[in-house]
C-alpha positions as CSV (number, residue, x, y, z in Angstrom):
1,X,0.1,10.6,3.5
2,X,3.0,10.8,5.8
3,X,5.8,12.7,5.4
4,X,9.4,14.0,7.2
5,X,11.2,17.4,7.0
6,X,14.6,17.7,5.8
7,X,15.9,21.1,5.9
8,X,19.5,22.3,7.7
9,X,18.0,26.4,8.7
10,X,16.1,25.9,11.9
11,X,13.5,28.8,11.4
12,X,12.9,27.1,7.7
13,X,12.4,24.2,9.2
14,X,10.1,25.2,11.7
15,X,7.9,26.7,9.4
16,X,7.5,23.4,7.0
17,X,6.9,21.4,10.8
18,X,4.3,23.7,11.7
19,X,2.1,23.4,8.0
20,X,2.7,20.0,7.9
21,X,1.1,19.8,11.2
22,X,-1.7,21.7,10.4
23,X,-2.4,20.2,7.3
24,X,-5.1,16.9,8.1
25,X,-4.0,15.2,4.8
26,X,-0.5,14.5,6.2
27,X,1.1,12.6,9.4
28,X,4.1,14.2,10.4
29,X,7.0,11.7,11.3
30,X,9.7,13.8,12.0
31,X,11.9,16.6,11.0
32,X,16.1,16.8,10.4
33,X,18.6,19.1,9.8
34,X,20.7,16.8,7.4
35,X,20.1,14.1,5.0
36,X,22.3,11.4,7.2
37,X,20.2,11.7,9.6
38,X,16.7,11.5,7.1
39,X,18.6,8.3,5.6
40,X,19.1,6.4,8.5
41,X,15.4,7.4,9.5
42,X,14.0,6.0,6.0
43,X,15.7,2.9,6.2
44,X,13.5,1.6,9.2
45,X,10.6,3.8,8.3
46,X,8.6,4.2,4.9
47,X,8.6,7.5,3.7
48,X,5.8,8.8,1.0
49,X,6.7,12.0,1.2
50,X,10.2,14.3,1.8
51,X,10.0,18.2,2.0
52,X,13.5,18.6,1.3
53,X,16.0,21.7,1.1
54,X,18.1,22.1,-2.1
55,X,20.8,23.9,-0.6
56,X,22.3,21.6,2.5
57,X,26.3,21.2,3.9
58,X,27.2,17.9,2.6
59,X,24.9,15.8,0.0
60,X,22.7,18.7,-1.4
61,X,19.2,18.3,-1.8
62,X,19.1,17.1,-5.2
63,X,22.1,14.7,-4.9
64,X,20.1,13.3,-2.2
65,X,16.8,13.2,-4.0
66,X,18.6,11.3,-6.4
67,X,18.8,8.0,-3.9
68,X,15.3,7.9,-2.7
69,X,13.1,5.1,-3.8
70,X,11.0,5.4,-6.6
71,X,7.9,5.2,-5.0
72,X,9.1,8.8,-2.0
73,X,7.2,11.9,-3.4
74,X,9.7,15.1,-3.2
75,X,8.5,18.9,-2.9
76,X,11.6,20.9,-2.7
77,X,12.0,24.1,-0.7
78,X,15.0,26.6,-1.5
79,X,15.0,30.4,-0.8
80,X,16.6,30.3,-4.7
81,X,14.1,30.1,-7.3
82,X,16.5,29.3,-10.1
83,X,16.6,25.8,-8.4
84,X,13.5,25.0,-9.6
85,X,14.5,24.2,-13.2
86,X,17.0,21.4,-12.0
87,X,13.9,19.6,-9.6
88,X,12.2,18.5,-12.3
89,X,15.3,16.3,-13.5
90,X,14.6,14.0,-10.3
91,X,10.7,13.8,-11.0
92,X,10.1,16.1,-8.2
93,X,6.6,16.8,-7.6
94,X,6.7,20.6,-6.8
95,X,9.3,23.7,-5.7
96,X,8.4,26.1,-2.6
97,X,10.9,29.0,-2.5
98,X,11.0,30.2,0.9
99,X,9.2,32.0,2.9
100,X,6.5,29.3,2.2
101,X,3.4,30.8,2.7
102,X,0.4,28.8,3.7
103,X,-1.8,28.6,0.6
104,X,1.3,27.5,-1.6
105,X,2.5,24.7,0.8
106,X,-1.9,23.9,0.5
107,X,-1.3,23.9,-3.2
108,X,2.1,21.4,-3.1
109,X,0.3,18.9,-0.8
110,X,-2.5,18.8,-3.4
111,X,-0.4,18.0,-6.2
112,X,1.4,15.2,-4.2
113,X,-2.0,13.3,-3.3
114,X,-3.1,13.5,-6.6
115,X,-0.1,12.1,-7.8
116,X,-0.5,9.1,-5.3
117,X,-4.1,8.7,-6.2
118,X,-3.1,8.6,-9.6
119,X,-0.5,5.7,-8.6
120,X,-2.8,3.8,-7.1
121,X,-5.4,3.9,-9.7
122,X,-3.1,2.6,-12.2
123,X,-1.5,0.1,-9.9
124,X,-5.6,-1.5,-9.1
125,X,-5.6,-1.5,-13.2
126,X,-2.9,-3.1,-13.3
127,X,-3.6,-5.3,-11.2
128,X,-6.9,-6.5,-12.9
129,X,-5.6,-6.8,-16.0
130,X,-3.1,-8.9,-14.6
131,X,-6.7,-11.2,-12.9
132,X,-8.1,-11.3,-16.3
133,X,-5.0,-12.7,-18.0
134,X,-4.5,-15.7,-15.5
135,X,-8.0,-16.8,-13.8
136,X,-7.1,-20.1,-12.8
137,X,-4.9,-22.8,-11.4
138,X,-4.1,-26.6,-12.6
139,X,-4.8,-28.9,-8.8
140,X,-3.7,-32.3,-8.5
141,X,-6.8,-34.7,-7.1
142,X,-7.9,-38.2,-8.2
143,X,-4.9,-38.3,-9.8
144,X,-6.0,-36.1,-12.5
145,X,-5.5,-32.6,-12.9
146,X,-8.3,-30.0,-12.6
147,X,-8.3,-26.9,-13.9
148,X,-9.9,-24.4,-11.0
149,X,-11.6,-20.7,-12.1
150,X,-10.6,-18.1,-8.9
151,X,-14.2,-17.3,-9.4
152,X,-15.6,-20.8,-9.1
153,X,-13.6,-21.3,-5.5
154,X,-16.2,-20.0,-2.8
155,X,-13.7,-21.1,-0.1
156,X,-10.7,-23.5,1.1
157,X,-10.3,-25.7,4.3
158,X,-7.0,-26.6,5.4
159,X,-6.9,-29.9,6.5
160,X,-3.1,-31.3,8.2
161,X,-1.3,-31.2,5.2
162,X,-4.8,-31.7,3.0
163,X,-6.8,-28.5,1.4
164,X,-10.9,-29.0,0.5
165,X,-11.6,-26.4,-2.2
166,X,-15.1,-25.8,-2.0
167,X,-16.3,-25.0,-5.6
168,X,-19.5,-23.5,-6.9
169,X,-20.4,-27.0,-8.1
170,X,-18.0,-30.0,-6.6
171,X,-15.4,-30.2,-4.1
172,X,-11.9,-30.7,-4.5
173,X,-9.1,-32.6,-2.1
174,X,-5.8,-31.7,-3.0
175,X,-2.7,-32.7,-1.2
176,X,-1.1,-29.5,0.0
177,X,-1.1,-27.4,3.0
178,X,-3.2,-24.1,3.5
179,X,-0.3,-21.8,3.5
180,X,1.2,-23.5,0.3
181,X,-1.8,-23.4,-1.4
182,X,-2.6,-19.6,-0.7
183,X,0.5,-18.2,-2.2
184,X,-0.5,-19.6,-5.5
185,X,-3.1,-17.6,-5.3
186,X,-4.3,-13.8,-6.2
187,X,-3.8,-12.1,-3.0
188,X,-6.6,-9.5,-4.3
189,X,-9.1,-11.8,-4.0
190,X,-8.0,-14.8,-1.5
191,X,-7.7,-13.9,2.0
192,X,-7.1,-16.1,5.3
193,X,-9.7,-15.6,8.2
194,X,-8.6,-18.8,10.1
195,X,-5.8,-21.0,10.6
196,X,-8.1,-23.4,8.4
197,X,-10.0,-21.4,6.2
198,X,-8.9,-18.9,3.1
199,X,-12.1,-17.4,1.5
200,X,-12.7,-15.8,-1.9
201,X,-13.8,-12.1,-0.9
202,X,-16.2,-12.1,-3.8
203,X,-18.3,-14.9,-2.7
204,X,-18.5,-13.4,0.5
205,X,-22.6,-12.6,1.0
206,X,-21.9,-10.8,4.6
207,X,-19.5,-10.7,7.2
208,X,-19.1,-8.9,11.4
209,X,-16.7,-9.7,13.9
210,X,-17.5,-13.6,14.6
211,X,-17.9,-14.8,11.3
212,X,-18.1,-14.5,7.5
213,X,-21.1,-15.7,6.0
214,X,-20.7,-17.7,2.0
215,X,-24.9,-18.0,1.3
216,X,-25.9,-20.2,3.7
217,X,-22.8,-21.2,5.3
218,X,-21.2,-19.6,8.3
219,X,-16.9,-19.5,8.8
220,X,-15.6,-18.5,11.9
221,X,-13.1,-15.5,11.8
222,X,-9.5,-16.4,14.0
223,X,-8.9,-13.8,16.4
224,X,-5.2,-13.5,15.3
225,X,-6.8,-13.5,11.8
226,X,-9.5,-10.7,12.2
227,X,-7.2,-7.4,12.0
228,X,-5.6,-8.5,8.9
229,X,-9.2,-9.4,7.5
230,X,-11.2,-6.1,8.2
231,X,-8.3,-4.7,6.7
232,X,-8.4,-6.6,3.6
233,X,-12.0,-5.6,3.0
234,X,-11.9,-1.8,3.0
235,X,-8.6,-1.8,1.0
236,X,-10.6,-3.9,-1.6
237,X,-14.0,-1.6,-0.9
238,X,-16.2,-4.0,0.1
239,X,-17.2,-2.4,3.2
240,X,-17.5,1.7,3.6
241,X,-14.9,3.9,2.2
């Protein structure tokens, strides 16, 4: 989880900077003594996580708190524990009061990956039931339309401004491009190895560098495509966690 330090007292500062490095779970990105700074830094850079001062000259911690997006975890830090009360009315996900010892800040971190774990889970279930309420498309071909299952589509070949859907029992021409096609389609399950090819991930039987293999068949992975690919499949846990 990555993660920036906002806090205006140097020393304070330095302290947060110096866990945060030494804590594996968390990549550092940088640290600032005000939140105009932090701001401008966010707006280029995705944030998951702000240790954040309450008490700062100009926009205070909370106020500031209050603009983040949705999805930025907050642990606040103050050296006043009657803060604490008043975090909890911007969702924040924990309170350090100053001098932040090691095994507390250990403690905060904690909460704040389980949190995003949590996130995620529930995003991934949401995302399935979303699959099981729509699991197919209506293609134009033979001037008829044919109603496709995702799961019935092994694979797709781009051809010009043609697409061959290979299905588990017939094949398909429909007249659009590749690129057209795919964003009709799930992005959990369809993904592009080729300039010419999108495969179904869950027809895929095995796979290495070169090439994904679909039973007996053999696609040849694009070398602009093959990054994006490997990626694909241990978000999705095909291949090792």
């Amino acid at each position: 989880m990555n993660c920036i330090v906002i806090d205006d007292e140097p020393l304070a500062r330095e302290k947060i900077r110096l866990l945060a490095a030494q804590d594996v779970s968390l990549q550092l990105l940088g640290c600032f003594s005000g939140t105009d700074k932090a701001a401008d830094f966010m707006e280029l850079n995705p944030v998951e996580l702000v240790f954040l001062d309450v008490e700062m000259p100009g926009d205070s911690g909370l106020d500031f708190a209050r603009q983040l997006p949705q999805d930025t975890l907050v642990i606040f830090t103050s050296a006043y524990a009657e803060y604490a009360l008043n975090s909890y009315d911007v969702n924040a996900i924990d309170y350090l009061v100053k001098p932040v010892h090691a095994a507390r800040f250990a403690q905060a971190v904690q909460k704040a990956q389980d949190y995003a774990d949590m996130k995620r889970q529930r995003k991934l279930q949401q995302q399935e039931v979303a699959a099981l309420q729509q699991d197919h498309v209506f293609v134009r071909a033979d001037r008829r339309l044919h109603r496709v299952v995702f799961s019935d589509c092994r694979y797709i070949e781009g051809i010009k401004d043609y697409c061959v859907l290979h299905l588990s029992d017939r094949k398909l021409m429909v007249g659009v491009n590749l690129k057209a096609l795919l964003e009709q389609l799930p992005q959990d399950i369809f993904v592009r190895i080729s300039k010419s090819v999108v495969v179904n991930f869950r027809h895929v039987t095995s796979l290495n560098h070169q090439d994904v293999r679909i039973n007996d068949e053999e696609l040849m992975i694009g070398n602009a495509y093959r990054e994006h690919l490997f990626s694909f499949f241990v978000e999705h846990h095909v291949i090792g966690r």
